[in-house]
C-alpha positions in Angstrom: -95.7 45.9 36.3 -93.0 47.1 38.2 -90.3 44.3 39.7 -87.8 44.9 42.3 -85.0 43.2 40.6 -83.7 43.5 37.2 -81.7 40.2 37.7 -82.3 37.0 39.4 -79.2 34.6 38.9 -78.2 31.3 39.8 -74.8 29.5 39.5 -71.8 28.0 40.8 -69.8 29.7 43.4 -66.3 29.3 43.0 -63.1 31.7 44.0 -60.5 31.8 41.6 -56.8 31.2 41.7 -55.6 32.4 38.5 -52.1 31.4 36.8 -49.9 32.4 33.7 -48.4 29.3 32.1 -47.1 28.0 28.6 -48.7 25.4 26.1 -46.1 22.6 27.4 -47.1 23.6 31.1 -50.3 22.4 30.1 -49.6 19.2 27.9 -47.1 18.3 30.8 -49.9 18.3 33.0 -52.4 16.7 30.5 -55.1 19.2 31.1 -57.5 20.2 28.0 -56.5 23.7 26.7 -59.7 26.0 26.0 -62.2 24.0 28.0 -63.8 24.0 31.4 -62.9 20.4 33.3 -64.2 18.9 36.7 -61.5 17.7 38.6 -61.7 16.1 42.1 -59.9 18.4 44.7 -56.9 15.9 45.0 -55.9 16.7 41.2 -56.2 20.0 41.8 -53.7 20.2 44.5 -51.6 18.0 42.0 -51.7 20.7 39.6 -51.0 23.4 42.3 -48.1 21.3 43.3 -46.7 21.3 39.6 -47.3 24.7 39.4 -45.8 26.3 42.8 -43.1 28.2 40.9 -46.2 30.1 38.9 -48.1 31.2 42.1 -46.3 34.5 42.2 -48.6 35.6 39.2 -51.5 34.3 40.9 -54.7 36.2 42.7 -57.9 34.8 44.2 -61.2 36.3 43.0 -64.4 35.2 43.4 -65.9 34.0 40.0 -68.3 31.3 39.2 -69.7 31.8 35.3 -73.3 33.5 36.3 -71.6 35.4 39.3 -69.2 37.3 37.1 -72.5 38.4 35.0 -74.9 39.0 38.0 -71.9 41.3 39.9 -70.9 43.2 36.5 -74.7 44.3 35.6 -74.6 45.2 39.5 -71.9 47.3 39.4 -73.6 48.9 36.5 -76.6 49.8 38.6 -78.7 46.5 38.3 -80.7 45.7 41.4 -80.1 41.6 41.3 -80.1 38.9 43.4 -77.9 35.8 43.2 -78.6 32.1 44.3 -75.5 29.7 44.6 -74.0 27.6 47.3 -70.7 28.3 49.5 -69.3 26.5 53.0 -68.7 27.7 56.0 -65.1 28.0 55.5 -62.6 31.1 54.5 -63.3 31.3 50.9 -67.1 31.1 51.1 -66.9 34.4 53.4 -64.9 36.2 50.9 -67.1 35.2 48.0 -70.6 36.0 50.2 -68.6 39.5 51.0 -67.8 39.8 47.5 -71.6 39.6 46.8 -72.5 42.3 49.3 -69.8 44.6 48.2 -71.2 44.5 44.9 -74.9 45.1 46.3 -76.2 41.6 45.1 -78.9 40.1 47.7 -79.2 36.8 48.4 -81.6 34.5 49.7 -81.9 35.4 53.7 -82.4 31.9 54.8 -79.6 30.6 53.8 -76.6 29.8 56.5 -72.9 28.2 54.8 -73.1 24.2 55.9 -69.7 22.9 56.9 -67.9 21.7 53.9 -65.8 23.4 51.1 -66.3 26.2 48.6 -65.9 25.5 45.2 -62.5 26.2 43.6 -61.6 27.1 39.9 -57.7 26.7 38.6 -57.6 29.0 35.8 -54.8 28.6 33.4 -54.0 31.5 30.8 -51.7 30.9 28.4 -49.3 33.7 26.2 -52.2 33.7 23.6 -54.7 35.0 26.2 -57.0 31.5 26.2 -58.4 30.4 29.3 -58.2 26.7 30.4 -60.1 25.9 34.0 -59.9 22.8 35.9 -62.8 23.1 38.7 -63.5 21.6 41.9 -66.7 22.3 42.8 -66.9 21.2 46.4 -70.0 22.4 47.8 -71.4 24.0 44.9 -72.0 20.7 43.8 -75.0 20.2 45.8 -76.5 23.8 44.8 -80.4 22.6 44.9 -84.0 24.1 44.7 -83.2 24.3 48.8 -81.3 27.7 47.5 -84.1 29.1 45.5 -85.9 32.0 46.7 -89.8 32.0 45.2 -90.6 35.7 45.9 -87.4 37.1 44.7 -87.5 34.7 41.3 -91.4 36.7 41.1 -90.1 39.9 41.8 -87.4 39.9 39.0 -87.8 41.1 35.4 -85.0 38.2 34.4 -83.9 35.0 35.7 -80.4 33.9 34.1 -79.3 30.5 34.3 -75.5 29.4 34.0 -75.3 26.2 31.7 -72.4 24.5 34.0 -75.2 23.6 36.2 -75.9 20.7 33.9 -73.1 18.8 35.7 -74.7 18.8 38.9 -78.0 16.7 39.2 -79.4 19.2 41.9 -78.2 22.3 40.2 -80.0 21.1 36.8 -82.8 20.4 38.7 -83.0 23.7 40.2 -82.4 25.0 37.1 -85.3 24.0 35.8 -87.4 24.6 38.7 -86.3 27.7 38.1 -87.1 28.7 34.9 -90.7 27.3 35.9 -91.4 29.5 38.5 -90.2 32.2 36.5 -92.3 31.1 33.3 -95.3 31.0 36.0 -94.2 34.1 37.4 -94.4 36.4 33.7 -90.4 36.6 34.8 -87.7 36.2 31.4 -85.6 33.6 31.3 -82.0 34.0 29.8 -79.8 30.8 29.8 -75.7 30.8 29.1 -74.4 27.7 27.4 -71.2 28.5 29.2 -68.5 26.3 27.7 -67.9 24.3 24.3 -67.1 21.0 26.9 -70.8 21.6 28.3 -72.7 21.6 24.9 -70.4 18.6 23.6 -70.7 16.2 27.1 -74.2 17.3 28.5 -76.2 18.3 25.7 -79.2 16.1 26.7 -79.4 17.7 30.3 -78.8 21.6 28.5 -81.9 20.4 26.7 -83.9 19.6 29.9 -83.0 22.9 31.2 -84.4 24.7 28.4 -87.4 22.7 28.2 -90.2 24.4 25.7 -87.6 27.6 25.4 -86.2 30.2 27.0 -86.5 34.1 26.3 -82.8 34.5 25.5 -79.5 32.2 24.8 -76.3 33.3 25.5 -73.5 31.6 23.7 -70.4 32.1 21.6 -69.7 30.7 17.9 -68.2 26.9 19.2 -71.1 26.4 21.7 -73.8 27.9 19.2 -72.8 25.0 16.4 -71.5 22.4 19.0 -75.6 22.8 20.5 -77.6 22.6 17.4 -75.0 19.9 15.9 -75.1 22.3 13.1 -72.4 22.3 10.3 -72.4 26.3 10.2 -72.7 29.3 12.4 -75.4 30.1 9.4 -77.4 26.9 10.2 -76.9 27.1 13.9 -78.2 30.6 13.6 -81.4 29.2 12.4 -81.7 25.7 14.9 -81.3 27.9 18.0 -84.3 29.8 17.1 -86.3 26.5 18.3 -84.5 26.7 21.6 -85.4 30.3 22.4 -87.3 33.7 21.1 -83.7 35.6 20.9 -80.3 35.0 21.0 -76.6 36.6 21.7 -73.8 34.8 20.0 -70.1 35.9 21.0 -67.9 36.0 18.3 -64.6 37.0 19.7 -62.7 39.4 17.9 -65.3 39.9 15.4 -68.0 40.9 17.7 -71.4 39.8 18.2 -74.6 38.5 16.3 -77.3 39.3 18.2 -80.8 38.4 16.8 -83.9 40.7 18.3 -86.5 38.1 17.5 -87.2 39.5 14.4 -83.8 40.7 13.1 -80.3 39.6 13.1 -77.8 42.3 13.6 -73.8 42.1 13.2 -72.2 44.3 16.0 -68.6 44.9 15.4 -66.4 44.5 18.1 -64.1 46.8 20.2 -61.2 46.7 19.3 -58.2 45.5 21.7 -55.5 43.3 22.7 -56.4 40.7 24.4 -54.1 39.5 27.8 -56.5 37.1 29.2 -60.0 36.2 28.0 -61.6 35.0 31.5 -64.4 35.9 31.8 -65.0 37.5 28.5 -68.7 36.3 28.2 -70.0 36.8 31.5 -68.9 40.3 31.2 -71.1 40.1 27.8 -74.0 38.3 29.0 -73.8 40.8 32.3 -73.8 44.1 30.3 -75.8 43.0 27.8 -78.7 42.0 30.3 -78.3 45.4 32.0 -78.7 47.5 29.0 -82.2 45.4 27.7 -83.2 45.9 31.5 -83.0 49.7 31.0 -84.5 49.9 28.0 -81.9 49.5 25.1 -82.4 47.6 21.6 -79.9 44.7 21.4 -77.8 46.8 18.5 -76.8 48.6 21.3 -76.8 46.3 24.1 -74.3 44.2 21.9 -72.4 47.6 21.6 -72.1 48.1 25.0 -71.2 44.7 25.8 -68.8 44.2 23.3 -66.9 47.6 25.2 -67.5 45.9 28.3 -66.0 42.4 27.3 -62.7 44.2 25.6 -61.9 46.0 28.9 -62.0 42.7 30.4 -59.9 40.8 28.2 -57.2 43.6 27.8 -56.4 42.9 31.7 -56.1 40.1 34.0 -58.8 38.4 35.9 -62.6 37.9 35.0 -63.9 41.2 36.3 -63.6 44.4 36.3 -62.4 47.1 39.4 -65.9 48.4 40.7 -64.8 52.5 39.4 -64.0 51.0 35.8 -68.1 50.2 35.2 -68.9 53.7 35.1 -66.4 54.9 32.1 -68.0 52.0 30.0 -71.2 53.5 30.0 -70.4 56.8 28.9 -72.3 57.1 25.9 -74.1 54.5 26.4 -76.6 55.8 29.6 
């Protein structure tokens, strides 16, 4: 049956301000190094404030967790369509521009309420880790209001970003979500997103997941952290109750990937790595885009290991529209 959109995504929307600090900026500050926290917007001007002398190095970009994917398999040549939440304010026209640029639709009867977009302070330190603090203003109230029914019916995969947890209307569209799409003979694909996610809301990741999704996205921390496993062995076996197959990011080792019936070890690109933001977005993005057009995960986990080493050997979590098409030399 054919569908008119490889991709159906839904996440947070949130523009980017990101900043190049040390390991004592951060204790100074008394922010959690590695990890994705929710911070109200007043704490986030306080850090701004401590930081003014670092905002030379700074840039705004959209980015939001599922947005980085949905806009990277786009820019691929994915036809997708994205449901999140933005104000009627400056940044929410940039992001909803940043959307169109990148040819992702959106749900048409949708206008921007008053209010304000959803902001992410991300932090990169000299060793190329990514620390976020996140307001998420608007995006916040991200609700089955946003869904679209004949677009989720229409698309081969939904993908669901795991920071929704946080929000109690965003899980619960979540979960309508996956629903409709379960109803629909649509895949589901869920990202844990973050090791803070899998250790704090666990319970609500569960309810998202409900009787199991298609396919997990995760890396090594979230993979153990969710199946309160002692090993990435034994996790590798518990998350096979949560879903039919999985992708587990390994950083500089690359990728396990497991098909539904086999396991495979996909070595990864090698690169030096500048800043790792957005590192497995990028992955889940490519890797959603090559299963949609018809490669095995050995080499969908080959192409998006590429993909996720041309983002970390730069700054920012995506990549310039032209550099999509050299990654898939070779590969399409």
């Amino acid at each position: 049956m054919s569908k008119q959109y490889h991709i159906y995504g839904i996440g947070a929307a949130l523009v980017d301000t990101e900043i190049t600090l040390t390991d004592n900026d951060l204790t100074t500050m008394a922010v959690a190094k590695g990890v994705m926290t929710l911070v109200d917007e007043e704490r986030q001007n306080t850090l701004i404030g401590y930081l003014q002398n670092h905002l030379v190095a700074s840039h705004r970009a959209s980015g939001g967790s599922a947005t980085n994917s949905i806009v990277a398999a786009s820019y691929f040549g994915s036809n997708n369509f994205y449901s999140c939440k933005v104000a009627n304010d400056e940044n929410g026209v940039f992001y909803l521009n940043d959307l169109k640029a990148a040819g992702v639709a959106t749900p048409a009867h949708i206008t921007p309420p008053a209010g304000i977009t959803g902001k992410c302070l991300v932090m990169i330190t000299p060793d190329a880790e990514r620390t976020m603090n996140t307001f998420l203003g608007i995006s916040e109230t991200l609700s089955v209001n946003e869904l679209d029914t004949q677009a989720i019916a229409d698309s081969h995969y939904v993908y669901i970003e795991g920071y929704l947890v946080t929000s109690p209307t965003g899980r619960a569209a979540a979960i309508e979500l996956r629903k409709q799409a379960q109803a629909n003979n649509t895949k589901t694909a869920l990202s844990l997103s973050d090791p803070a996610m899998v250790q704090f809301f666990r319970d609500g990741l569960l309810e998202m997941i409900g009787d199991g999704v298609d396919l997990i996205f995760c890396n090594r921390d979230e993979a153990i952290g969710f199946t309160q496993a002692h090993s990435i062995e034994d996790a590798i076996e518990a998350l096979k109750k949560y879903c039919k197959q999985f992708a587990i990011t390994c950083g500089g080792e690359g990728a396990l990937v497991f098909d539904g019936s086999e396991l495979i070890n996909v070595a990864a690109t090698p690169v030096k790595a500048i800043d790792t933001n957005g590192a497995g977005d990028m992955f889940a993005g490519a890797f959603l885009h090559a299963i949609n057009h018809g490669k095995d995960f050995k080499t969908a986990a080959a192409f998006a290991n590429k993909a996720a080493a041309k983002v970390v050997s730069q700054f920012g979590p995506r990549l310039k529209p032209e550099q999509h098409a050299e990654l898939m030399d070779g590969f399409f």
